[in-house]
N, C-alpha and C positions, 0 to 999 in steps of 0.2 A: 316381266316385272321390272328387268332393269332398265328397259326401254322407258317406260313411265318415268323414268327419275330423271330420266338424260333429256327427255324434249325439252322440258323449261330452262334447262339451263343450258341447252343448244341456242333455244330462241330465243333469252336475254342475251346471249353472245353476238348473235347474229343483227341484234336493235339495237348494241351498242358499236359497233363495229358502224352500220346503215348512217348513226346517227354521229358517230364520228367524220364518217367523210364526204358527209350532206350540210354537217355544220358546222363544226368546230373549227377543221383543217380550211376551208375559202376563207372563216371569221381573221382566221389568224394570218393567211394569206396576204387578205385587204388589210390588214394591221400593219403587216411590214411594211407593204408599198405606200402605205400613208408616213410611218415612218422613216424612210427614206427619201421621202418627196419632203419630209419639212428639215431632215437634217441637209439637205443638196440645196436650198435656197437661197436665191442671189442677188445680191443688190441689182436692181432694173428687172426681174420680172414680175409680170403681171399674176396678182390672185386674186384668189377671191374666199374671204373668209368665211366661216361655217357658220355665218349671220347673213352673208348676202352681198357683202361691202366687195367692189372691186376698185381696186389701185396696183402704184406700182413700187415695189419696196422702194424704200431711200437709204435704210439704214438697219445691219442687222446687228445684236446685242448676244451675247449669248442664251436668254429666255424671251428677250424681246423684241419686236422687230416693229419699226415705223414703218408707215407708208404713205402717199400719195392722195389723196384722193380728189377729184373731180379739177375742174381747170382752174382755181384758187388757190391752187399749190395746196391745201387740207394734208394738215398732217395727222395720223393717230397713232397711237403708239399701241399695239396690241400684244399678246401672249405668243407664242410661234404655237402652239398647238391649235389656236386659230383656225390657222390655214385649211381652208379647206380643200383648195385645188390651186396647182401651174394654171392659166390660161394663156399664156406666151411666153416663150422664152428669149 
């Protein structure tokens, strides 16, 4: 009888644990190392922002960062959470 009571709440135990380190724990992972790549960013490298734009920073602000773009000298001035990737350093 007391068997009956303990499965369900072995196997909620067991689906949340499963579902903690299949998703949660990599989500929060990729969180950091995104946040560490936009607070490490440096005037001269190359990104590219989470729209598609690649250039090369020019100037960083503490929320906002100019960049570069194409051989016109193109400046824009974008959000630093932007960034979507380093592409050179």
């Amino acid at each position: 009888m007391q068997q009956q009571f303990m499965q369900p709440i072995i196997m909620t135990v067991v689906f949340i644990a499963i579902f903690y380190f299949f998703i949660i724990r990599p989500q929060k992972k990729r969180e950091k190392e995104v946040k560490d790549m936009r607070s490490n960013l440096k005037v001269g490298d190359y990104v590219v922002t989470i729209g598609g734009i690649q250039g090369k920073i020019s100037k960083i602000k503490e929320d906002d960062i100019t960049m570069e773009v194409g051989s016109d000298k193109v400046k824009l001035r974008i959000a630093r959470w932007a960034i979507g990737n380093v592409v050179n350093k």
